[in-house]
N, C-alpha and C positions, 0 to 999 in steps of 0.2 A: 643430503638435505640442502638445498636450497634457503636463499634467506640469513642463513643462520651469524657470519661472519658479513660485513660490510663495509669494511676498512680500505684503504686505498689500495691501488695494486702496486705490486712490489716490482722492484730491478728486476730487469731479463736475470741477472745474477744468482738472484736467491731464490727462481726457481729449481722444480727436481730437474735434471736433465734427465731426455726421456722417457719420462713414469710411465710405467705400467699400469693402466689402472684395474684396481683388482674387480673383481664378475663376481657378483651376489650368487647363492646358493637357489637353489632354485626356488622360485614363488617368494622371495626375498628381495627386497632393494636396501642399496647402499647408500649409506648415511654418513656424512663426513663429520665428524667430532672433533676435529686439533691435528695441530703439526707440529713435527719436533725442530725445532727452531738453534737450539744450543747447548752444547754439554755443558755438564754444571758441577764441578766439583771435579772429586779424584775416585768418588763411589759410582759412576755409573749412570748418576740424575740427569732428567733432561730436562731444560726448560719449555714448555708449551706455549702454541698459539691456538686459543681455545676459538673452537667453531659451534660452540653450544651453551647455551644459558644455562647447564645443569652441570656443570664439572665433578660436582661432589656426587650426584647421579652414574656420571657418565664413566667415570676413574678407579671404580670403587676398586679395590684389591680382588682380583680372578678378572677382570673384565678382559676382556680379549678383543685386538682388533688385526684386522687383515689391512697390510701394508701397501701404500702406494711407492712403490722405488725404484729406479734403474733397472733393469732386467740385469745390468751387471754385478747388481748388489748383492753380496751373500744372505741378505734378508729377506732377496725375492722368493713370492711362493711360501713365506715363515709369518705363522701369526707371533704376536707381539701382548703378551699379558701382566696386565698393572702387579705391581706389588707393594706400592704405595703411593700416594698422591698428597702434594702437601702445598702451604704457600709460605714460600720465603722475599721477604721484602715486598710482598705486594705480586709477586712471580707465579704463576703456577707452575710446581714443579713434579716430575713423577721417576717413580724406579718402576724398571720391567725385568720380568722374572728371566734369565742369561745374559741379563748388562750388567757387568761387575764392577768396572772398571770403566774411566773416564775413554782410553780408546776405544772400547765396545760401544760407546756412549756416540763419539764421533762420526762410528761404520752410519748412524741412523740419523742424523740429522739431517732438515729436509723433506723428512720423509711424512706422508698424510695419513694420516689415523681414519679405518672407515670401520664401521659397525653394520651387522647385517641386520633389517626391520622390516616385521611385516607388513608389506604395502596396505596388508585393511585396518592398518592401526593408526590412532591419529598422533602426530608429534607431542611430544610434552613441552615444549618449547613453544612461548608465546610466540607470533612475527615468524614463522617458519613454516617452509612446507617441502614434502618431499615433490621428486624432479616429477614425477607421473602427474601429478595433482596440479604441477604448470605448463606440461605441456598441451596443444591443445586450445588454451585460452588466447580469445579475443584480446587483443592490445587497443585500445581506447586511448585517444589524444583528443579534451577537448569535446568529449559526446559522440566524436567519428572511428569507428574501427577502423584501423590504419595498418593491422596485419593479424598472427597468430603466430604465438611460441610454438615452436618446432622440436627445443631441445635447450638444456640448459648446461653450458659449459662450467665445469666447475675449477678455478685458477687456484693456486695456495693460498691467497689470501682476500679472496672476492670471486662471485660467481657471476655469471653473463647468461641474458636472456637470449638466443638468438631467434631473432622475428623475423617470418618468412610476408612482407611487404602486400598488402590487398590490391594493390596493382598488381602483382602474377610477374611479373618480368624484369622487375627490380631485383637486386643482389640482396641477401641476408643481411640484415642490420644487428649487431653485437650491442647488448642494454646492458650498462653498468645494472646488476641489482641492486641497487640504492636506495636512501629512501627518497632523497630531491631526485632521482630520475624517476620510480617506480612507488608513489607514498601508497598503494593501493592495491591488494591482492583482494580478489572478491573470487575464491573457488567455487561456490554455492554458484554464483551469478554466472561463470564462467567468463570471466574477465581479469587484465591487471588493467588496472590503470597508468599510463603515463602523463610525463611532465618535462621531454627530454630536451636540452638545448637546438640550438638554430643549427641545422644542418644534418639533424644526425638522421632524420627521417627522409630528407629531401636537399639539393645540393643545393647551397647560398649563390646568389645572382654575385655576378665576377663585377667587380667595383669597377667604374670607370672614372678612370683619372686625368681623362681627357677632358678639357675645359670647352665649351664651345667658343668658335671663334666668334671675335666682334672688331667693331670697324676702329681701328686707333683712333683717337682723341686728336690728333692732328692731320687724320688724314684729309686732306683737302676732294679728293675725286667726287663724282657727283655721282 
């Protein structure tokens, strides 16, 4: 889902390298809920980066999610199910059912939590929508369509619009999903609205710092 996380983006660092991303079940789309961000303890806990307004919803004990991870990972291909969810200091934290241990804990961090939803079902989550539901729509700047979402890339910690430009011959334009770039999703209307900084639509005129000449102040010539 889309929307859901809106946080800045993070270090080339603290992405997964090379995720996999996991392939919904058929007539199913994938819904990204958190990421496991840091082991917690010496029992196995992981600390989350929640991508869902519903934790206590989404967490519940049996819940099962299909993993984003390296193909090198021994948890590629391995669903991943709650065994409890909790909050410490303000933290959300969770156990899954074969992480026993603080280095079982370690193998998973990184890694993107996704759930499978049925695409005819609407999100429970205010401000969100799934990727099908924005692709497609009119990009508005301003009252002028200025392209159409193609496809939505989904990063650890923020999601990108990418608009394919109403000019036809322009390159893909990458939209932070925000809400100062995007205050405005109208799926009914078939539009999002934007509001995006100088340049991102179109390239800024190249400053000239060239002064024009004028005649010195003591030049004498006629």
């Amino acid at each position: 889902m889309a929307g859901e996380d809106r946080a800045e983006q993070p270090e080339a660092a603290d992405r997964p390298q090379t995720p996999a991303v996991p392939a919904g079940k058929a007539g199913k789309t994938q819904l990204r809920v958190g990421r496991l961000v840091k082991a917690h303890g010496l029992k196995g806990a992981l600390k989350l980066e929640l991508y869902t307004d519903d934790p206590e919803g989404r967490f519940v004990p049996g819940a099962t999610f299909t993993l984003q991870v390296p193909e090198s990972s021994p948890w590629h291909g391995k669903p991943l199910t709650v065994r409890e969810f909790r909050w410490m200091n303000s933290h959300p934290v969770a156990f899954f059912e074969g992480v026993d241990d603080r280095t079982a804990a370690e193998a998973l961090v990184r890694a993107i939590l996704w759930i499978d939803e049925d695409p005819q079902s609407t999100p429970a989550e205010d401000d969100a929508w799934f990727d099908h539901q924005l692709v497609g729509l009119d990009v508005v700047r301003d009252g002028d369509v200025v392209g159409r979402v193609v496809r939505v890339d989904h990063l650890p910690a923020q999601d990108l619009l990418i608009v394919k430009p109403a000019t036809g011959d322009a390159d893909e334009v990458l939209v932070p999903f925000v809400k100062a770039i995007v205050p405005e999703v109208d799926v009914p209307g078939g539009r999002v609205v934007v509001t995006p900084p100088p340049g991102l639509f179109e390239e800024l005129p190249a400053d000239d710092d060239a002064a024009p000449e004028t005649a010195d102040e003591g030049d004498d010539t006629p």
